[in-house]
C-alpha positions in Angstrom: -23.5 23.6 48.4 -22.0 26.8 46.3 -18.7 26.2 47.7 -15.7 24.3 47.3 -14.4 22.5 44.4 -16.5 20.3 41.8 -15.8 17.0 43.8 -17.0 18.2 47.3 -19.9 19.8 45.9 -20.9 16.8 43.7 -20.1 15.0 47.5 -22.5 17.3 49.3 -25.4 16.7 46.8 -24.8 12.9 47.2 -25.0 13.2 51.0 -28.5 15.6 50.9 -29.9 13.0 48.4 -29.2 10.0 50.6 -30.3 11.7 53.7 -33.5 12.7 51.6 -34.4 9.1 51.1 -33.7 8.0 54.3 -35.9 10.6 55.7 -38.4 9.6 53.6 -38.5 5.7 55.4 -38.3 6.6 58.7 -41.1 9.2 57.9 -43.2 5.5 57.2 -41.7 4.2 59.9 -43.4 6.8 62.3 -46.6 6.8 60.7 -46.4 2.3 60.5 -45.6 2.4 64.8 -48.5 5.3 65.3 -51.0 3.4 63.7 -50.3 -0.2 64.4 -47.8 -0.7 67.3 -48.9 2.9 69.1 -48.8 0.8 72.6 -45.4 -0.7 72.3 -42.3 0.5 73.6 -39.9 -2.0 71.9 -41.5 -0.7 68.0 -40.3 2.9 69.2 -37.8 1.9 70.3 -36.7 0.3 67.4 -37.7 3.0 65.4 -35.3 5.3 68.1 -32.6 3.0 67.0 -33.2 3.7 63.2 -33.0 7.2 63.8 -30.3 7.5 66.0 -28.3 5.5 63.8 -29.1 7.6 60.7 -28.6 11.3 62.2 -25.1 9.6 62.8 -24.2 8.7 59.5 -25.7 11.7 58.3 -24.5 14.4 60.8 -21.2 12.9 60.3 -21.0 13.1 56.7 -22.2 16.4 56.4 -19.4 17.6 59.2 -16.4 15.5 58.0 -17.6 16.4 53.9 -18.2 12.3 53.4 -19.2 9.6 54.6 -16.9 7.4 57.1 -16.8 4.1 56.3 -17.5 2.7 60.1 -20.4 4.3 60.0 -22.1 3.4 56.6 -21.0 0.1 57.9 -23.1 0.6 61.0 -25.7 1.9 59.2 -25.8 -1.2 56.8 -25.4 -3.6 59.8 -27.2 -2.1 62.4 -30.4 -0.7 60.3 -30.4 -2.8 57.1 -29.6 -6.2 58.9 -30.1 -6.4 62.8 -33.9 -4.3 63.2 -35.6 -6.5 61.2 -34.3 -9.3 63.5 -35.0 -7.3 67.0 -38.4 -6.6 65.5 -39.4 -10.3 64.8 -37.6 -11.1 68.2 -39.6 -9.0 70.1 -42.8 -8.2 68.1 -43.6 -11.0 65.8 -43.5 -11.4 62.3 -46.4 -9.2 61.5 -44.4 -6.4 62.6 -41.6 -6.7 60.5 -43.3 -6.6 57.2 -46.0 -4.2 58.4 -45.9 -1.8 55.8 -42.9 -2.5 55.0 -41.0 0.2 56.9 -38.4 -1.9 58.4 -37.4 -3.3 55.3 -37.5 -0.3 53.7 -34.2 1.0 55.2 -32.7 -2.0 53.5 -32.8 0.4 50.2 -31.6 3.8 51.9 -28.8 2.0 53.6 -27.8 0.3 50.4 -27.9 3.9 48.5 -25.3 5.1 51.2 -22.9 1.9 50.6 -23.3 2.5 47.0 -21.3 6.1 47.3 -19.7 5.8 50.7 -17.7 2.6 49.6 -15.8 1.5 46.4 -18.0 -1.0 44.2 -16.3 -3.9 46.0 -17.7 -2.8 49.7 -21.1 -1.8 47.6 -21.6 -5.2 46.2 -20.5 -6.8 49.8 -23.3 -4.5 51.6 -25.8 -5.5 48.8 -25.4 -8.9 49.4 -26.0 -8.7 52.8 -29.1 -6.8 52.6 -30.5 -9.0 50.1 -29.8 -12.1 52.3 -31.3 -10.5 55.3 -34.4 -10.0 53.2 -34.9 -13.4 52.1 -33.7 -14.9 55.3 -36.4 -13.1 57.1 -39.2 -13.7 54.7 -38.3 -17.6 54.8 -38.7 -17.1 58.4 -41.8 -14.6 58.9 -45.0 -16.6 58.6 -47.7 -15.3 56.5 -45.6 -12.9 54.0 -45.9 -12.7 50.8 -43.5 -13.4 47.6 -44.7 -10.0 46.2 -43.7 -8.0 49.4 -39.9 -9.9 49.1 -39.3 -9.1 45.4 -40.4 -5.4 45.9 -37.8 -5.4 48.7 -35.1 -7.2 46.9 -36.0 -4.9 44.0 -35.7 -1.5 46.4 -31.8 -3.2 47.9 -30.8 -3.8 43.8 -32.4 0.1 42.3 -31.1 1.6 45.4 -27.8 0.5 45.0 -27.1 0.6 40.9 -29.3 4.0 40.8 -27.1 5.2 43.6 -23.5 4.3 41.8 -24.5 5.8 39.0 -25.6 8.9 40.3 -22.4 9.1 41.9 -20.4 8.1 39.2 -21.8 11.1 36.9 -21.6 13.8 39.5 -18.0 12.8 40.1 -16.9 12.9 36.6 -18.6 16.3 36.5 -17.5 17.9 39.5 -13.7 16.6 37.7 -14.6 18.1 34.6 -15.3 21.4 35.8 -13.0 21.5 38.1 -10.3 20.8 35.5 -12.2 24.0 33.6 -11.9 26.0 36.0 -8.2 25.0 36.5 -7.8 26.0 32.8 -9.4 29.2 33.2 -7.0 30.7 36.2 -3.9 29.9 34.4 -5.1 31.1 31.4 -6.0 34.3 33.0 -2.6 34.3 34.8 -0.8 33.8 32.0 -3.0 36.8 30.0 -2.0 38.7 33.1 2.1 38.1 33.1 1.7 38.6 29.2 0.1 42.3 29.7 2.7 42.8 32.5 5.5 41.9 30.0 4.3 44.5 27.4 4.0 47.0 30.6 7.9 46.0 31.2 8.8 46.4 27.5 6.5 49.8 27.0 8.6 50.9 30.1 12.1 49.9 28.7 11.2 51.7 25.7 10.4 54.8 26.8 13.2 54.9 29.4 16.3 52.8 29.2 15.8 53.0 25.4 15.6 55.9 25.5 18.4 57.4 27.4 20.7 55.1 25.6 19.7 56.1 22.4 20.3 60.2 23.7 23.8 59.2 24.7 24.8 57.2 21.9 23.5 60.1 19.5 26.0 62.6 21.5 23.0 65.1 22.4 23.7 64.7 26.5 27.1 64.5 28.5 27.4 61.2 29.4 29.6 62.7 32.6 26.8 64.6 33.7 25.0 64.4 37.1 21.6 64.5 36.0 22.4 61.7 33.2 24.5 59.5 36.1 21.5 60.0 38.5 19.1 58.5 35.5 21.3 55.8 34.6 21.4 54.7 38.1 17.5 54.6 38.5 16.9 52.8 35.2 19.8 50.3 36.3 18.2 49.8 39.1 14.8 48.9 37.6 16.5 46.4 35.1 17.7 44.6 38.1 14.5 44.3 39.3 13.2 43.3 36.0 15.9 40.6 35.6 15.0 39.6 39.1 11.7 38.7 38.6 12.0 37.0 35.4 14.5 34.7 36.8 12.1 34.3 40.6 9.4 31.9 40.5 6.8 32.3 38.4 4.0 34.3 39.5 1.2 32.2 41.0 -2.8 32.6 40.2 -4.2 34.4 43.3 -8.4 34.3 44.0 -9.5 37.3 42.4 -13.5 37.7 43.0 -15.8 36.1 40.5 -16.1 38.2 36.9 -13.4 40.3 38.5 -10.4 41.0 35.7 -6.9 39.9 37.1 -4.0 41.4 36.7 -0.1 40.5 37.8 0.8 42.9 40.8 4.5 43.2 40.0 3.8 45.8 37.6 1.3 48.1 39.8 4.5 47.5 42.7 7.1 48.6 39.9 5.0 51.4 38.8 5.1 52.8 42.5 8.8 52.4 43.4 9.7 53.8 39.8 7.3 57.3 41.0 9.0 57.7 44.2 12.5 57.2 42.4 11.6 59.6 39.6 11.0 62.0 43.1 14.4 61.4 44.3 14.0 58.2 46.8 16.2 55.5 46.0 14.0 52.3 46.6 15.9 49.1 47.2 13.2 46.8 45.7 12.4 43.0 46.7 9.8 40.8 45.0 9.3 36.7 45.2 6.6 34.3 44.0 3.8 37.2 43.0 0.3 36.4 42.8 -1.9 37.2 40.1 -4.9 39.8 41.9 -7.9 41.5 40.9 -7.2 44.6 38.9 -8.7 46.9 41.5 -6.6 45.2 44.2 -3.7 45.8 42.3 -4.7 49.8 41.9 -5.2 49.9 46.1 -1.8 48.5 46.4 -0.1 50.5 44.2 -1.9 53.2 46.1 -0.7 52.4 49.0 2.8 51.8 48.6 3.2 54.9 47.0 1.7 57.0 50.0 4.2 54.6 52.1 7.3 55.8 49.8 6.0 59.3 49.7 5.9 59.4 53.8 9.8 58.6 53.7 10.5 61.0 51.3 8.6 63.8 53.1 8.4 63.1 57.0 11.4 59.8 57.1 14.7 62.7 56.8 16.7 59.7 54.6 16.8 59.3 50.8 16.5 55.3 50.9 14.0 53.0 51.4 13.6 49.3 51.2 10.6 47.3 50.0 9.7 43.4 50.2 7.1 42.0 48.2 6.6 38.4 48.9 3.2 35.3 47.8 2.7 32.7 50.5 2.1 30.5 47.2 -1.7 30.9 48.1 -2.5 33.7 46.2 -2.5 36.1 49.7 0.3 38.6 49.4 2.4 40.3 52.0 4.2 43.8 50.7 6.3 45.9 53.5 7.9 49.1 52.7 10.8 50.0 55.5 13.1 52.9 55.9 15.7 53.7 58.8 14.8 57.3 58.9 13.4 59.7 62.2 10.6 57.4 62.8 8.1 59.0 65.5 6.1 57.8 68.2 2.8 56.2 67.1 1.0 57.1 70.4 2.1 60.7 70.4 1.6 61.7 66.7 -0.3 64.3 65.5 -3.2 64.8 62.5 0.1 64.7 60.0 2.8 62.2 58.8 2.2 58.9 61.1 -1.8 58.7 61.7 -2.0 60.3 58.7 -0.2 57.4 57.0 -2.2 55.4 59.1 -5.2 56.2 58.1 -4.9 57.0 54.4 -3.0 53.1 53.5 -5.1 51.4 56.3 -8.7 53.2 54.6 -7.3 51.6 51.0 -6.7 48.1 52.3 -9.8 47.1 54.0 -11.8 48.5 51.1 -10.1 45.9 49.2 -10.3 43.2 51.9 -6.9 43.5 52.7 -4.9 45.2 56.0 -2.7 47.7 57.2 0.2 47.9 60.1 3.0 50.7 60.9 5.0 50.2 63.7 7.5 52.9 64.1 9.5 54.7 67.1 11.4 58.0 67.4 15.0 57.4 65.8 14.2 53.7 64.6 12.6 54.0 61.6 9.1 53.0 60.5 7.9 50.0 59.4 4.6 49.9 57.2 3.4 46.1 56.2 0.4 45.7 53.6 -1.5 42.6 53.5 -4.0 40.9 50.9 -6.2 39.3 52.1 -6.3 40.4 55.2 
């Protein structure tokens, strides 16, 4: 019951509990038939039909999440209304109110009616069971008035305790789920607002920068060097402009007590290394989730070892990387260039298994996964994925 959101765990508790009390009657019911009706067939037979009845409701409840209506239904029908009948048919009237067991389920099956339907269908299945009650104690010879206000008093509790129960643990499981709604976007929007000041530390200390050394005169403006500068730091302001105007980022699942962080910035922070190396990185990113922190660091990780195998084994200056959120939170980040490539089967202890192994050995400690697929002359594509 630890899982899912506060509605379907406030929906599995309801189910345990009303299995519980059922349990609990036909438990009587099988000690009732062992000691008074050990020597007939039709008793267990009835009782059979009780519990046959009830591991349905029950068994499909628990593997559909809640109760189906047909069956509470047949439950109510079948176990509240029609034994007591079969047993006064084929048993007598004795057996119907001996101890009680029979007309005992009248309570459990009105608990299940009291969650499984709306208050409408509750009060329809109440009635019911109350009528089959008094009808069969008008009928019965020698019971007692106290034995048919007990039961009519088990049909009523069973049903109002059972609302109510259910009433509470749904507004609670909506409550916290709305908390916990608040909490992600909260920490997704402490997460964009850190990446922001990472963006703006950034601009400072480079854009800003060079600007302010070429508008003070102390650099050639005409100069290689500053031309190559200006074209990486124009290059990053695209990609800065890009993402501001993409869709927002999305909150991701980081791990309980984990701290999140927005992954554009650890992806920015990799493709701004490799181009401060020389690569020119043709940079990509739509509808980012928000990841643990230590995801984040394993990405970035990676991706820089994938940038830094073009630059060193790929024999091109380019590169071209894709960064992309299903809208899930799971993240899919590929890093492609149209360099040598090599032959996956063939290579040796360097470049390709070694790239292999190094960004595959960083993913699944994070619970995410590696691919490369490359061939001599074609390139090499390396795709990163979180979770995997």
């Amino acid at each position: 019951m630890s899982g899912g959101s506060g509605l379907q765990r406030a929906q599995q508790f309801m189910i345990l509990a009303t299995g519980l009390y059922r349990a609990s009657h036909l438990s009587v019911g099988v000690v009732s038939v062992a000691r008074h009706t050990p020597g007939a067939p039709a008793a267990w037979g009835i009782l059979a039909t009780a519990v046959a009845v009830s591991l349905t409701l029950y068994g499909t409840a628990r593997a559909g999440g809640w109760f189906g209506r047909r069956w509470v239904w047949c439950d109510v029908l079948v176990t509240g209304c029609a034994l007591p009948w079969a047993a006064w048919w084929a048993l007598g009237g004795p057996a119907v109110y001996q101890n009680g067991w029979l007309m005992l389920l009248g309570g459990s099956a009105s608990s299940a009616a009291a969650v499984g339907f709306g208050i409408r269908g509750a009060a329809a299945s109440a009635v019911l069971l109350l009528a089959t009650s008094l009808a069969v104690h008008l009928v019965v010879a020698g019971s007692r008035s106290a034995e048919l206000v007990g039961h009519l008093n088990a049909v009523l509790s069973s049903t109002v305790m059972a609302w109510v129960f259910w009433w509470y643990l749904r507004r609670q499981g909506a409550l916290l789920d709305a908390a916990q709604s608040q909490a992600v976007t909260a920490e997704a929007a402490r997460a964009r607002q850190a990446e922001r000041m990472a963006h703006h530390a950034a601009l400072h200390d480079t854009v800003l920068a060079t600007l302010t050394t070429i508008a003070a005169g102390r650099v050639d403006a005409n100069a290689a060097p500053v031309r190559e500068r200006c074209a990486r730091e124009a290059a990053y302001l695209r990609r800065l402009v890009q993402q501001e105007d993409g869709a927002p980022q999305r909150p991701g699942v980081p791990a309980p007590g984990a701290a999140a962080t927005a992954v554009g910035a650890a992806l920015e922070a990799a493709v701004r290394s490799a181009e401060c190396l020389g690569l020119r990185v043709a940079a990509r990113y739509h509808a980012l989730p928000v990841v643990p922190r230590e995801v984040a660091g394993a990405l970035e990780a990676a991706v820089c070892e994938a940038l830094n195998n073009v630059r060193t084994h790929a024999g091109t200056g380019e590169a071209f990387l894709t960064a992309a959120g299903d809208g899930d939170g799971a993240l899919t980040v590929t890093v492609v260039d149209r360099g040598a490539g090599f032959d996956p089967a063939a290579a040796d202890g360097s470049g390709g298994t070694g790239l292999r192994r190094s960004v595959h050995a960083r993913m699944a400690a994070i619970g995410g996964a590696a691919g490369v697929e490359s061939a001599p002359g074609e390139g090499t594509r390396v795709e990163l994925r979180w979770p995997a």
